[in-house]
C-alpha positions as CSV (number, residue, x, y, z in Angstrom):
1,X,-29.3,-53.9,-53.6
2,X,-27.1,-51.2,-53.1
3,X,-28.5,-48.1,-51.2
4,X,-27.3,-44.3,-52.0
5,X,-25.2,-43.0,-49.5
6,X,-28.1,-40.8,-47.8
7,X,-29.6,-43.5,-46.5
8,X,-32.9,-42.1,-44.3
9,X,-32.0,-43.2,-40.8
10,X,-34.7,-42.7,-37.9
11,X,-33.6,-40.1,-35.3
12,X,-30.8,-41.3,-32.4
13,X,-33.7,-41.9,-30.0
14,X,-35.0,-44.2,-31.6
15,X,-32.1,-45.9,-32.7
16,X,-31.4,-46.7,-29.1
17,X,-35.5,-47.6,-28.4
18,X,-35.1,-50.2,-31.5
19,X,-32.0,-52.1,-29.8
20,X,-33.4,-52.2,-26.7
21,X,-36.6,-53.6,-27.7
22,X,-34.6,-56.8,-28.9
23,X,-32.6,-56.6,-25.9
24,X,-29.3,-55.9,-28.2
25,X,-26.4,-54.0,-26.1
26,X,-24.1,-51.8,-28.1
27,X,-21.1,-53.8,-28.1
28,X,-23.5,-56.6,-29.9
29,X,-24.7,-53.9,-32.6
30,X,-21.1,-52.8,-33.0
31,X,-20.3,-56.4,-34.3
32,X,-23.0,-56.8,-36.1
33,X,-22.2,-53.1,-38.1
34,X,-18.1,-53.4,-37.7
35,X,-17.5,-50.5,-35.4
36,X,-16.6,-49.5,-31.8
37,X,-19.0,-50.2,-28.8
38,X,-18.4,-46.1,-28.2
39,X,-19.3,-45.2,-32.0
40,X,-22.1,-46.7,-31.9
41,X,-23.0,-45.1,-28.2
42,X,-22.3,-41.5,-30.4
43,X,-25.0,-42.5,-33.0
44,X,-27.5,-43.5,-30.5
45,X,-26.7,-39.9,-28.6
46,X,-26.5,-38.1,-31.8
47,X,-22.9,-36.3,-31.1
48,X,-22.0,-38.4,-34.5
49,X,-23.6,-39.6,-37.9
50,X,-22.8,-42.9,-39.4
51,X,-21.5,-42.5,-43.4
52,X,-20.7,-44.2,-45.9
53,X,-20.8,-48.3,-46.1
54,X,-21.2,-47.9,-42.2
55,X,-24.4,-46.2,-42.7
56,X,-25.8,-48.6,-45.5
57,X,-25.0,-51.6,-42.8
58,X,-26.5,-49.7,-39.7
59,X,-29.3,-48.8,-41.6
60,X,-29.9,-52.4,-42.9
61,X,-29.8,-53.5,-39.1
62,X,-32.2,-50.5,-38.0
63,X,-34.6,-51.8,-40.9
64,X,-34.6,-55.6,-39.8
65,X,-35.2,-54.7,-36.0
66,X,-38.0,-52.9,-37.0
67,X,-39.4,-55.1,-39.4
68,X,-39.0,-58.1,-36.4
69,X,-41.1,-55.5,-34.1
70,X,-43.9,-55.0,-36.3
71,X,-43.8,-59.0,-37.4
72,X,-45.7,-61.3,-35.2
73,X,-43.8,-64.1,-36.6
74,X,-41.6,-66.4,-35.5
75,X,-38.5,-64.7,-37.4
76,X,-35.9,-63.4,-34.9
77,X,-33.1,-61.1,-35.3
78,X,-30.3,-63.2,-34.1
79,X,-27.9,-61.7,-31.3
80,X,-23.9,-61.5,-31.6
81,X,-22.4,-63.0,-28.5
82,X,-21.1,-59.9,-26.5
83,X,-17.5,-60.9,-25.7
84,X,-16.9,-58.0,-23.5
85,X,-19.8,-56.8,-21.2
86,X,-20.9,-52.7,-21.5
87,X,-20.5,-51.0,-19.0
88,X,-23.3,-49.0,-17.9
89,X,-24.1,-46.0,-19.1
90,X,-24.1,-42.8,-18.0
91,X,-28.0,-41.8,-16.4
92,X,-30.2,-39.3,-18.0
93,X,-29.8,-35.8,-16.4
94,X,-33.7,-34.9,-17.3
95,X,-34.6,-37.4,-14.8
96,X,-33.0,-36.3,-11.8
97,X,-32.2,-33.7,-9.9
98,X,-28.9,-31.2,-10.4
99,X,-27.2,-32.3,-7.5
100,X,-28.4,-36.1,-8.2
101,X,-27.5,-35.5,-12.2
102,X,-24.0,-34.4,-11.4
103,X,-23.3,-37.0,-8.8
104,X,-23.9,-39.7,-11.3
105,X,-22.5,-38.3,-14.0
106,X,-18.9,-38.0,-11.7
107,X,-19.5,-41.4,-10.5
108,X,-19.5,-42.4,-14.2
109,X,-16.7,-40.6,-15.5
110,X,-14.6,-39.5,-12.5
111,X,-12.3,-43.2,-12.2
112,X,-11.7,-43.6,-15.5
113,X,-10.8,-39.9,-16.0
114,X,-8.3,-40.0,-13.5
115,X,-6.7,-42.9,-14.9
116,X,-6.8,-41.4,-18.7
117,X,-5.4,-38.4,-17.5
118,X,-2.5,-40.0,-15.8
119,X,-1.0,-41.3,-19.0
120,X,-1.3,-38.1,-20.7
121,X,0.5,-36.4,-17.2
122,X,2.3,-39.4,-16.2
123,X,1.7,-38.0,-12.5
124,X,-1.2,-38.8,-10.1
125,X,-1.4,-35.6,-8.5
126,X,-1.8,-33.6,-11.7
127,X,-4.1,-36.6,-13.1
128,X,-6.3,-36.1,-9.7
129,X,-6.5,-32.4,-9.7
130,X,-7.4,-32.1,-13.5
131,X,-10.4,-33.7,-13.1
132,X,-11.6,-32.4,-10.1
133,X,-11.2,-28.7,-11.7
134,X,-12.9,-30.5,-15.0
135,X,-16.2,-31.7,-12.8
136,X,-16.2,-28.2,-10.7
137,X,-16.1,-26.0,-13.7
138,X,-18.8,-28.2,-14.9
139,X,-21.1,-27.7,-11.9
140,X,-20.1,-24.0,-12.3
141,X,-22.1,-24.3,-16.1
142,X,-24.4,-27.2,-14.9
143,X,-26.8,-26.2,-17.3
144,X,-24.9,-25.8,-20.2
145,X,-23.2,-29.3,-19.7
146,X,-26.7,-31.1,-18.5
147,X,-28.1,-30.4,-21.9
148,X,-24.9,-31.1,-23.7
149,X,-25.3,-34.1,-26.3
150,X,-22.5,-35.6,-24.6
151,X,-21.6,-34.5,-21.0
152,X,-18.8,-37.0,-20.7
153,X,-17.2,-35.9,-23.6
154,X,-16.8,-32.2,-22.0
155,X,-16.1,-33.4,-19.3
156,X,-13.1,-35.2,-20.7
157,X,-12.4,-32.3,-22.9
158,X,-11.6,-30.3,-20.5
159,X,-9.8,-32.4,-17.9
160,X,-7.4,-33.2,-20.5
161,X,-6.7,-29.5,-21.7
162,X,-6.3,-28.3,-18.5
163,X,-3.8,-31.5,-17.5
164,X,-1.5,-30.8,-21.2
165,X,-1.2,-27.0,-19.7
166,X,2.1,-25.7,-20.3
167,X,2.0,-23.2,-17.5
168,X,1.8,-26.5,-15.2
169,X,6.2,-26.6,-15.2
170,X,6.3,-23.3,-13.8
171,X,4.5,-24.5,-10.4
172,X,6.9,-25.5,-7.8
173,X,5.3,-28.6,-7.2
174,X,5.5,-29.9,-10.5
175,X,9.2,-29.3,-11.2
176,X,10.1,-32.4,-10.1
177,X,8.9,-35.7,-11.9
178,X,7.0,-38.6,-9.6
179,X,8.2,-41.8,-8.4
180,X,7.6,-43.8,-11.6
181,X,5.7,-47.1,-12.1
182,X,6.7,-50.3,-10.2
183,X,6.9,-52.6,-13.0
184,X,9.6,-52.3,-15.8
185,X,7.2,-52.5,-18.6
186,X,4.7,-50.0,-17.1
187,X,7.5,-48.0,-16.7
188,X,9.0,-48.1,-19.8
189,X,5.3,-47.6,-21.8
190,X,4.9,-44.6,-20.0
191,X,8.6,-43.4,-20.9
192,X,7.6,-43.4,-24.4
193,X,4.0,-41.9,-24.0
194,X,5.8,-38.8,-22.7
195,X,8.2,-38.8,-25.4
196,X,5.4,-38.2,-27.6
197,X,4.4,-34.8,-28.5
198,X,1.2,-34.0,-26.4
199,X,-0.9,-33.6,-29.5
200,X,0.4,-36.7,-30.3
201,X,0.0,-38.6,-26.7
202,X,-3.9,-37.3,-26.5
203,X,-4.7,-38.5,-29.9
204,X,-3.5,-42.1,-28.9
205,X,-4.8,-41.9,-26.0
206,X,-8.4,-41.3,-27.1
207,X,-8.2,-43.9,-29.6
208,X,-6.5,-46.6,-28.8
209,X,-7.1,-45.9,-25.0
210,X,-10.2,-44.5,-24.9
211,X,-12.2,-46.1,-28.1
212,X,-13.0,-43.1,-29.9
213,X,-13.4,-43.7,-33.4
214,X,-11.4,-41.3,-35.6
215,X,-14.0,-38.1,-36.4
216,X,-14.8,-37.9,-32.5
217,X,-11.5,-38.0,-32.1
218,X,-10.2,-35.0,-34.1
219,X,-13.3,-33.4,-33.2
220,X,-12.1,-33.7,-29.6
221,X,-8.8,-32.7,-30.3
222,X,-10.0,-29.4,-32.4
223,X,-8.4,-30.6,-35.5
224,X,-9.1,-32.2,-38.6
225,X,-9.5,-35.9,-39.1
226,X,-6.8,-36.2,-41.5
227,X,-4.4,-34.3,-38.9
228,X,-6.2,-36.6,-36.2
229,X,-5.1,-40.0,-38.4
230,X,-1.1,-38.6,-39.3
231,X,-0.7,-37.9,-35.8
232,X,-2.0,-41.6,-34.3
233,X,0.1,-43.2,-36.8
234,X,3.2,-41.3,-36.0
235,X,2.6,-41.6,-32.1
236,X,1.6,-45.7,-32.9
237,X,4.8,-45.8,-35.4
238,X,7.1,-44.3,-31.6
239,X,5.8,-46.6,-29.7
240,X,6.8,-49.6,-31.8
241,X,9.6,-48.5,-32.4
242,X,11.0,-48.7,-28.6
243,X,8.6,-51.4,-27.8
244,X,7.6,-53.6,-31.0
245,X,5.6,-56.3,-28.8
246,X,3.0,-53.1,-28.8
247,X,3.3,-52.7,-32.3
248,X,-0.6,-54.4,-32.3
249,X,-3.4,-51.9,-31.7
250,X,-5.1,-54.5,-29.9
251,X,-1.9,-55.1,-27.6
252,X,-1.8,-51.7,-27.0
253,X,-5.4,-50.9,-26.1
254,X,-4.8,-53.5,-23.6
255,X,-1.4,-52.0,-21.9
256,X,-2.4,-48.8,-21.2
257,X,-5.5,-50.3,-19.6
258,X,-3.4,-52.3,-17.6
259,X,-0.8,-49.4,-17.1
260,X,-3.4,-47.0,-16.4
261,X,-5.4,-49.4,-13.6
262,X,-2.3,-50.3,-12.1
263,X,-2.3,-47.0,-9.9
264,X,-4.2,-46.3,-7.1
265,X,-5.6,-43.3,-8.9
266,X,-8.9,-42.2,-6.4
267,X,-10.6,-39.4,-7.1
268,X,-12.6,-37.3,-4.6
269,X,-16.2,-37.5,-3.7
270,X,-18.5,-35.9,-5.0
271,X,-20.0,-33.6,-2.2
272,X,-16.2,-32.1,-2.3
273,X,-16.0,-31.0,-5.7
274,X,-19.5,-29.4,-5.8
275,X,-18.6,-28.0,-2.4
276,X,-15.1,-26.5,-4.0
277,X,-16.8,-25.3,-7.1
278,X,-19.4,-23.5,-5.0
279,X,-16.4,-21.5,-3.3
280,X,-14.6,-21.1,-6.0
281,X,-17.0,-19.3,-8.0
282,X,-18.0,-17.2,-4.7
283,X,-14.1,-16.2,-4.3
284,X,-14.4,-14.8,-7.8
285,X,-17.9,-13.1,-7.2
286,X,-16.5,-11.3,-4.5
287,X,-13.3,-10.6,-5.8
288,X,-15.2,-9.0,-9.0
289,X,-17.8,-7.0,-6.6
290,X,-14.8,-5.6,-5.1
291,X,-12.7,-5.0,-7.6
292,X,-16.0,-3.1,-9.2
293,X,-16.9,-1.1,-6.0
294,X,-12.9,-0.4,-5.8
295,X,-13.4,1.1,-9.6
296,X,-15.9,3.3,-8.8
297,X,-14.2,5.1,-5.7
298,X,-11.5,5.8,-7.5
299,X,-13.7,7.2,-10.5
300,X,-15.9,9.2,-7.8
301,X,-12.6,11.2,-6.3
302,X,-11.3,11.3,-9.4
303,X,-14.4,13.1,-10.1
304,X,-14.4,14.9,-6.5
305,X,-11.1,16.6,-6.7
306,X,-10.5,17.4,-10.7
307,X,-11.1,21.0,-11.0
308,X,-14.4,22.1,-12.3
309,X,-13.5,25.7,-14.1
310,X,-10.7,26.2,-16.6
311,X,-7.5,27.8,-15.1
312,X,-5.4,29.1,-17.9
313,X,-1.5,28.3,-17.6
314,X,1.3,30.6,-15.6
315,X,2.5,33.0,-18.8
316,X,6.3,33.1,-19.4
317,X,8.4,35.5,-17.4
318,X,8.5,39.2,-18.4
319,X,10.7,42.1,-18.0
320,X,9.6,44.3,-15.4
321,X,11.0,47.9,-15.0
322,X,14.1,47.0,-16.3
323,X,14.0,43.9,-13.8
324,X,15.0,40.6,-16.0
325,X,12.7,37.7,-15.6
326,X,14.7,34.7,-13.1
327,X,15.1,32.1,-15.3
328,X,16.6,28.4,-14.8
329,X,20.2,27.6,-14.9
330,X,21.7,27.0,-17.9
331,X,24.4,26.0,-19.7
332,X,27.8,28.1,-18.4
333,X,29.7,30.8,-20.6
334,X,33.0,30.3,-21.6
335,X,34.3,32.5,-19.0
336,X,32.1,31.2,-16.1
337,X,33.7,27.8,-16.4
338,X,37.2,29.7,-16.4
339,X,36.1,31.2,-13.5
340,X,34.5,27.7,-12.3
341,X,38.3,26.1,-12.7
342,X,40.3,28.8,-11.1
343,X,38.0,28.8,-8.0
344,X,38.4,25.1,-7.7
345,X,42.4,24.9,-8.2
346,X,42.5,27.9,-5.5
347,X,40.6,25.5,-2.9
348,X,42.2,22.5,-3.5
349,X,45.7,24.3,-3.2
350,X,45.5,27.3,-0.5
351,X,47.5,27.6,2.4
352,X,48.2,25.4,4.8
353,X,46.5,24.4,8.0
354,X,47.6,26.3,11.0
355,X,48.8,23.9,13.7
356,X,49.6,25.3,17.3
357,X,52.9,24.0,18.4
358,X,53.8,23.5,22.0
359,X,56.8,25.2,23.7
């Protein structure tokens, strides 16, 4: 039977508590539904909504794990084999303390981060530093991002914003490109991911790097999912095109793991970027305080030394018994310069210098 496509669906939350109950990992449901391990780690955290034919088989498989919980049968809800285990994930912030929240979430996020942001930069420096200033501006709105739906995914965000910067080639230090890859592949993949347009390289990156599905993807990138899809199959259509053994999503997922895990990308502890993001925002506080107490001493002599009584202006000159009023230079009469010339031809030819001669 088929089933409209506003299928009821019980709230994300309890998607998760149903899967869990039959001890079913994500990757396991993914098969089962035909979807990503990470799409269907956004419907369990709610930052996406299954549609269409998706929804009507996730639904389907919501409705048969609870129907085996409430049967005391002997009926089981077969497993998928998981061919690739899931990786843990991240911990709940409400459960733990700020400091104890952020380390985990950076011990979560932070490696793979690095590496992502390295083929977007294609240099380790820049990849390094892009998610340090990610996690510190984090801690800086720590509770803004603990409450966030999906603290990775801003995280992420803005690690990779911050590492496509434009301003970045006007640095001294990054005028210069990095020692490239070892091996001739790697180095010749990453050739043509910065060939791309950076649009274009962070699109392909999230999905056939990372494992977005398309919507989180163009949600990510702030554009449409239409945009999101042209782009991936022009930066996919690139890529084959100077290197057709990649022309298989599936071969390529699998390089730029391998490219990206090839590096010895290490990112720093955790103590050091909450440490940097504490002085950082206390550099600004001062420099705002005085920049503010600077504002008002100049707005207090300002107010000290401006007169406090109307002076009317100096009036123009006057004649005075027959005395004319001095006025300023101007422009010389006809006979003035005359007069002007002849004085000047005088100088420049009067008599001659007297010399004393010797007897």
């Amino acid at each position: 039977m088929t089933q409209s496509p506003s299928t009821p669906l019980p709230p994300p939350k309890e998607r998760r508590r149903l899967r869990e109950e039959q001890s079913l990992t994500q990757a396991q449901v993914a098969a089962r539904v035909g979807v990503t391990r990470e799409t269907v780690r956004a419907w369990e955290t709610g930052r996406t909504t299954p549609r269409g034919r998706k929804r009507e088989v996730y639904a389907k498989l919501l409705n048969e794990l609870t129907a085996h919980q409430q049967d005391t049968g002997t009926d089981e809800v077969t497993p998928v084999p998981d061919p690739h285990p899931e990786p843990p994930t991240a911990p709940s912030p409400a459960a733990l303390t700020p400091t104890q929240a952020f380390d985990a979430l950076y011990a979560f996020c932070a490696p793979a981060l690095v590496r992502q942001t390295y083929l977007l930069t294609g240099r380790r420096e820049l990849a390094r530093e892009s998610v340090e200033r990610a996690f510190q501006l984090a801690w800086q709105r720590w509770p803004e991002v603990a409450v966030d739906r999906d603290p990775a995914g801003w995280v992420r965000a803005t690690a990779h914003e911050y590492a496509l910067s434009p301003w970045h080639r006007f640095r001294p230090r990054y005028r210069h490109p990095e020692p490239p890859p070892a091996d001739a592949s790697d180095r010749a993949l990453m050739d043509v991911l910065l060939t791309l347009p950076p649009r274009h390289r962070r699109t392909l990156v999230l999905y056939d790097g990372v494992g977005l599905d398309l919507p989180d993807t163009a949600a990510e990138t702030e554009a449409t999912t239409p945009a999101a899809a042209n782009r991936l199959l022009h930066a996919r259509e690139t890529v084959a095109a100077r290197l057709p053994e990649l022309s298989d999503p599936a071969e390529l997922h699998r390089r730029l793991t391998e490219v990206a895990s090839a590096e010895r990308l290490r990112a720093a502890k955790p103590p050091t970027v909450r440490t940097g993001s504490e002085r950082r925002a206390s550099f600004w506080t001062r420099a705002a305080i005085a920049f503010t107490v600077a504002l008002i001493g100049t707005t207090a002599l300002t107010l000290r030394t401006a007169p406090t009584q109307y002076e009317p202006p100096v009036a123009p000159g006057t004649t005075i018994r027959g005395v004319p009023p001095r006025v300023a230079p101007g422009p010389l009469s006809e006979r003035e310069q005359k007069l002007r010339t002849k004085l000047r031809e005088e100088t420049t030819s009067g008599p001659e210098r007297l010399v004393p001669q010797s007897r």
